[in-house]
N, C-alpha and C positions, 0 to 999 in steps of 0.2 A: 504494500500500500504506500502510496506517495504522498507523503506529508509536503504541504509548502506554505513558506512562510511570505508572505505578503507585505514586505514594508511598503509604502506607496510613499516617494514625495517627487518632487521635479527637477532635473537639470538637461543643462543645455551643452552642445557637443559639438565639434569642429567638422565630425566625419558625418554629415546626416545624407550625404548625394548615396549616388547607388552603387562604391563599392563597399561603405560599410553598411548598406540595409540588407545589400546578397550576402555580406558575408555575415553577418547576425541572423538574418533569416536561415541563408542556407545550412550553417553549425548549427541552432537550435533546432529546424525540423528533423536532421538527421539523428540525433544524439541529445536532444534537454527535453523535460518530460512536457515542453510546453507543444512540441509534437506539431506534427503538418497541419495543422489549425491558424499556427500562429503565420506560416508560409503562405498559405492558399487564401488567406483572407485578407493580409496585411501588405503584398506584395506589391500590388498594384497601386496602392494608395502611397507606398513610402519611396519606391522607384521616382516618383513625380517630387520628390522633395529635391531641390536644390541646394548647393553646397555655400553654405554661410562663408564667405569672404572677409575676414577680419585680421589683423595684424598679433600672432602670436604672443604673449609674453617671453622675455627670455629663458630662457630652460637649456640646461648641460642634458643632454640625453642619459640616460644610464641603464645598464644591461639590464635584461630584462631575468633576475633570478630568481627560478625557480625553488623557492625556500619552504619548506615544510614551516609549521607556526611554531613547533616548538625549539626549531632552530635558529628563528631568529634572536633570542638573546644572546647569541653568539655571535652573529654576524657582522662584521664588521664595516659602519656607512663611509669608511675612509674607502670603500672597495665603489662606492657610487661615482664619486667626482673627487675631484681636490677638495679639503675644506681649511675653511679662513676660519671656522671659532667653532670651539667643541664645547660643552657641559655635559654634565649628566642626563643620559637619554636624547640629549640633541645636539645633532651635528646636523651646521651649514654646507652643505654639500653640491648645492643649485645656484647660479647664478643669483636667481631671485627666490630662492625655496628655501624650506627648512623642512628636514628630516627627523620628524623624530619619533622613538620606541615609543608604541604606545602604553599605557599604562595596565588596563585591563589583559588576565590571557582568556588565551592562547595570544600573547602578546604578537605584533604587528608593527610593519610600518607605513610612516603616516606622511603623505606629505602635507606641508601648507603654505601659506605666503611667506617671508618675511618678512611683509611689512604691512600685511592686511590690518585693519582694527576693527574688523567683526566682530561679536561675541565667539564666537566657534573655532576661529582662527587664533585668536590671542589664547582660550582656556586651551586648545589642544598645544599651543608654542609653548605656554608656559609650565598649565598644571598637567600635559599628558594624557590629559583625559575632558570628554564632553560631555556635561549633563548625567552625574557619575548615576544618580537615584534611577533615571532611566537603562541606564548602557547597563546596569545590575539588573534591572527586573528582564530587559532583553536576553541577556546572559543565560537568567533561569529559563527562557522560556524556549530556547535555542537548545539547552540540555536537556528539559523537562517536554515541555508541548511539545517541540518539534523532534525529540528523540535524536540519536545518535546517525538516522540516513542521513548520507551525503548527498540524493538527489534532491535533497531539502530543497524547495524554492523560496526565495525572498523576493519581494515585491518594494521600493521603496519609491513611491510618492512623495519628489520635492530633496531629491538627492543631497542637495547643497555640496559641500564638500567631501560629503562622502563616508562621514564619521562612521552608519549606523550600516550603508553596505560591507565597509571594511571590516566587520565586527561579524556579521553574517559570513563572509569571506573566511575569515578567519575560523569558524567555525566549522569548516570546510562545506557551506551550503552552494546550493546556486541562487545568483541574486539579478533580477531585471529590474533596475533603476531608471526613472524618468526625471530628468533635471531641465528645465528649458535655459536656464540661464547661461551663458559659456563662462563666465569668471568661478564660480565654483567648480561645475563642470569639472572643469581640466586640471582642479588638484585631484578627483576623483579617480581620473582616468592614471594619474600619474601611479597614486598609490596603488591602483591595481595592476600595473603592470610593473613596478617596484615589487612587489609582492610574487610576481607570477601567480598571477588569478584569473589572468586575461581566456583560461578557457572555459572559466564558470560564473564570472562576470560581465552581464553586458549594461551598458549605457546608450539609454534613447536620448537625441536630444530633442524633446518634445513634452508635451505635457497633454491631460488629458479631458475630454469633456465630450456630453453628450450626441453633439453636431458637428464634431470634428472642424470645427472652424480654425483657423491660424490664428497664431496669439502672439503679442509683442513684450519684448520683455528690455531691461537695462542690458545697454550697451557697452558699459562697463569692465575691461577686464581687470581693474585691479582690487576688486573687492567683491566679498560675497555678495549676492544681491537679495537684498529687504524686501522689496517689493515684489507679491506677485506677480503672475504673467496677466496681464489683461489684453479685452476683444476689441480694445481701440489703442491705435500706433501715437506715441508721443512721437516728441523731437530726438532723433539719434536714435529711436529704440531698436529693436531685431525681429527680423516677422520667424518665427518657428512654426511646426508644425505641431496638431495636436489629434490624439487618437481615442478609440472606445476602447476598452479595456476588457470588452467580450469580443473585441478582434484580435487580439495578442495573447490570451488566454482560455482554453478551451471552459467552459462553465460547468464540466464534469471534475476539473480538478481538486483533488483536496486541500485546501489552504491552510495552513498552520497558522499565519498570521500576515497579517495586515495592517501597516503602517502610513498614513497619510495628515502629513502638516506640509502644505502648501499656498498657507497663507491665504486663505479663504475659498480654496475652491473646492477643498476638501467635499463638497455635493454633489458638486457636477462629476466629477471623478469618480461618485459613485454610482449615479444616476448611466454612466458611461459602461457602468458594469454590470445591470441591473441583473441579469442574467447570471452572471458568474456569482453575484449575491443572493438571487433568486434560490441557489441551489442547495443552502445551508450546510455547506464545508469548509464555513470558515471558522477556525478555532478561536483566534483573538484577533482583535483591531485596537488599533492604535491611533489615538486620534486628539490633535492640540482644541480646546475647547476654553475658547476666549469670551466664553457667556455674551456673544452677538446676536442676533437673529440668526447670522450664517451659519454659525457656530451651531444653533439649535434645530434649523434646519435642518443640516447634514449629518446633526444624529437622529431625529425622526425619520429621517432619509432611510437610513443604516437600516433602524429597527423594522423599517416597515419593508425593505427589501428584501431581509431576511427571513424565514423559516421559524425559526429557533432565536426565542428571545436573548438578547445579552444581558449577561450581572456586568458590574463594570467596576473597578478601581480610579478613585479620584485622588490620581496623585499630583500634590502640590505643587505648583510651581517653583523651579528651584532647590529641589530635592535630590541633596549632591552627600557624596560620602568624600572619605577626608585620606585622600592620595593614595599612598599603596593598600589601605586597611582593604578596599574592596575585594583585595583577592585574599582575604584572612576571615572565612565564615565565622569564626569569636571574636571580631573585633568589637568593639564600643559602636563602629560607624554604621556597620553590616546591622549591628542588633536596633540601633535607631532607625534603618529602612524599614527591616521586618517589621517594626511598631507600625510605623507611616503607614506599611501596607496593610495593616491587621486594620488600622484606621482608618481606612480609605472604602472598605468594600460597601456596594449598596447593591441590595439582592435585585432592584426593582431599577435598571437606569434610563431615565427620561429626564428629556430638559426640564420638564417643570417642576420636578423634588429638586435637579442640582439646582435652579434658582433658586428654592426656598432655602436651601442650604448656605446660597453664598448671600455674600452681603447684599444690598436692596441695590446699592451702588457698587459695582466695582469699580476701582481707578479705572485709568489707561492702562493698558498693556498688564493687565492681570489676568491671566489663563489657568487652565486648570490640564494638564494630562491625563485623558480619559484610556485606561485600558478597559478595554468592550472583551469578556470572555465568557466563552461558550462555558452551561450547563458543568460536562463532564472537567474541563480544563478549571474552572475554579474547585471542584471536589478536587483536585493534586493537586491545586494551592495549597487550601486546607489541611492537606493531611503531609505539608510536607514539614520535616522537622521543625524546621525554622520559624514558621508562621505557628506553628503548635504551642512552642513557645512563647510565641507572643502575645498569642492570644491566650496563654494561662498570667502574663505579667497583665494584661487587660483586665483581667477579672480579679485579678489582687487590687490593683488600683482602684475599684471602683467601690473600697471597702478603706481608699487610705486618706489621711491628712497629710497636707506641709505645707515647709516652710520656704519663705520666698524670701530672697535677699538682692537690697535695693542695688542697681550700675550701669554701666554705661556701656550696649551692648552692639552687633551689627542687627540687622535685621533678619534676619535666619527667612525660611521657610514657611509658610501658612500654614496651619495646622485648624483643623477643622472650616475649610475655607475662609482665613480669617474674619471669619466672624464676628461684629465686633459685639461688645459687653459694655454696658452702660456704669458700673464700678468695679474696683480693683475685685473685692470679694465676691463677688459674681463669676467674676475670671476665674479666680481663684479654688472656685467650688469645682468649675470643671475641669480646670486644669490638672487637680490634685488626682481624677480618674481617667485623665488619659497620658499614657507613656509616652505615645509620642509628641506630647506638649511639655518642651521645656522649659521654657521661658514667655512673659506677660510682657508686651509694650505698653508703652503708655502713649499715644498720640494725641490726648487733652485731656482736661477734667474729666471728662464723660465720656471716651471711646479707650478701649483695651481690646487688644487684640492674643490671640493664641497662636505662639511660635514655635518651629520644631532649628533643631542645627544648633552647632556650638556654642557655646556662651559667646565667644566673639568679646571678652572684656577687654574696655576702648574703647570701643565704637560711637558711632556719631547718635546711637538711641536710646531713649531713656525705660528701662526694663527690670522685672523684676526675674531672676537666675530661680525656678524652682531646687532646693537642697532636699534637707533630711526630709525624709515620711516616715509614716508611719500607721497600722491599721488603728483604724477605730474599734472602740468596742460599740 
């Protein structure tokens, strides 16, 4: 049986004329379980696509090595190019790139700009790692849901740089990426062919929607691109092509999972698939949920396309573990996820509970990570060590008191979709019964928020650090 995993997002790609759609075509119909489906349906429509003309960044080429994942902690990126400045885990080795081990294993290599100021590009330059809360719960579910097949498929809707294919990659899956953008794009393509992945990774550059209409996107190559693709051409932008997603994927397949953050189009994308969702074989969806209309649309979308209702995980925005502890199942950081996660599940997921849930207002750019899992897939959450435990530290807490000690803290993570609490002891009541709230903000007289993540003492916020508990009689 063919498990595949489905991450959906978008990027955009240098090769899109007809000899990289024969030769993507013609390697997957013969040999990727996506089979003569994705040949006989899609050939006609991607041959017509035209070859994007645009002035390359500079780039030292570097062989293409074929390196097993557990051998790359050994390998050496002096073997890439010459390099001007080495640290721990990162060597410059690209003209304008930077190489570095990734942090997570089956550890990997990553490329990315040098001099991007992205969010994605700077956390992976610096700290090694992107969006650690998420690339863990992926981890599990690449072990767990998706099991040990290598013809695993991944689906990744809105590629960007390439973080979450690499990862799939790495896990020796197969992954089909859709990026329309070409500045993310091309660190993608680098690190998979850095990798030798290049015969189990492909990159569309294209993105996806119900009418197949052309989309335009920033023209940009020196930074990742913010902006969606949209159906009307600015100044300088790029016309790309975009596809249905039941012409690329037979709707008999079995989907392990499914990932899609591409900055609002996350609907159409689906609406694109309707078919291949119709069929109820998808294990889990992944999906960025910025409590918008779109946002809420495209998961009534989800729910009503599917078969088989989803339970979902509402995980916080910002739900990061603390550098190498991820690959140490005891650590402090791993056991503050499992809480988050034990925290998060809601049996029943539609947008009108997760609004009752979140504040009445959310700022700007407050989102929430929605994992959408099938029936049987949340039964192995549940029963898996980890979350057992967590959920016995749940039940302890909601029996404990403590104590709160007053500082100056960063702003950690949301914790009960920040919520807010009209006094401290209010806060405080709920705070004391859930683990994965560590600490209480304080943003005025009258609003208190519940935070998860490090104490952060210093910081520009004013907090109260939950300490000692203890049960009540």
């Amino acid at each position: 049986m063919v498990r595949i995993w489905c991450v959906m997002k978008f990027t955009s790609s240098m090769l899109i004329g007809g000899f990289f759609c024969n030769y993507f075509l013609s390697d997957l119909s013969s040999s990727h379980p996506l089979g003569h489906r994705l040949a006989s349906n899609a050939t006609e429509k991607m041959e017509k696509v035209g070859k994007v003309k645009m002035k390359r960044p500079s780039f030292v080429e570097t062989p293409n090595y074929s390196l097993e994942p557990e051998s790359l902690r050994n390998f050496s990126l002096e073997q890439c190019a010459p390099s001007s400045h080495s640290e721990r885990g990162v060597t410059r080795s690209m003209s304008s790139d930077t190489v570095v081990v990734a942090l997570p294993r089956p550890h990997w290599h990553h490329v990315v700009s040098s001099y991007g100021d992205d969010h994605p590009t700077n956390a992976i330059r610096r700290e090694k790692i992107w969006e650690g809360g998420l690339t863990f719960l992926m981890t599990w579910a690449l072990e767990v849901a998706c099991g040990p097949e290598s013809d695993c498929l991944v689906v990744d809707i809105g590629m960007n740089i390439g973080w979450y294919t690499a990862l799939a990659a790495a896990f020796q899956k197969n992954v089909l990426a859709f990026e329309p953008n070409p500045a993310p794009l091309e660190f993608g393509k680098k690190t998979v062919r850095l990798n030798g992945w290049s015969s189990r990774v492909r990159i569309v550059n294209a993105g996806l929607s119900q009418d197949r209409a052309p989309l335009y996107v920033e023209a940009s190559l020196t930074k990742s691109g913010t902006r969606a693709a949209e159906r009307q051409a600015r100044a300088k932008s790029l016309k790309v092509p975009s596809y249905r997603l039941d012409d690329l994927i037979d709707p008999g397949a079995e989907i392990c999972f499914l990932k899609a953050d591409c900055q609002g189009c996350e609907g159409d994308a689906f609406l694109s698939g309707s078919q291949l969702l119709g069929a109820g074989k998808i294990k889990v969806v992944m999906l960025e949920f910025d409590h918008t209309d779109r946002a809420r649309d495209a998961l009534s979308t989800l729910q009503k396309l599917s078969p088989r209702p989803f339970h979902c995980l509402l995980i916080p925005l910002g739900l990061t573990c603390e550098g190498e502890q991820i690959n140490d199942p005891n650590s402090s950081s791993v056991r503050n996820l499992w809480d988050a996660v034990v925290a998060s599940v809601m049996e029943d997921c539609d947008a009108k509970k997760i609004d009752e849930l979140a504040p009445a207002k959310t700022p700007p750019g407050y989102s929430t990570d929605l994992w959408l899992l099938r029936a049987d897939v949340l039964t192995t959450l549940r029963a898996a060590e980890s979350f057992v435990a967590a959920e016995g530290r749940r039940k302890r807490a909601a029996k404990q008191s403590c104590s709160y000690r007053e500082l100056q803290t960063n702003v950690g993570h949301c914790d009960l979709l920040c919520r807010p609490f009209r006094t401290l002891r209010d806060a405080q009541r709920v705070c004391d019964t859930r683990p994965s709230c560590k600490k209480i903000l304080q943003w005025s007289e009258t609003m208190f928020e519940l935070r998860g993540g490090p104490k952060g003492a210093g910081g520009t916020a004013k907090g109260y650090w939950k300490e000692a508990c203890h049960e009540q009689d």
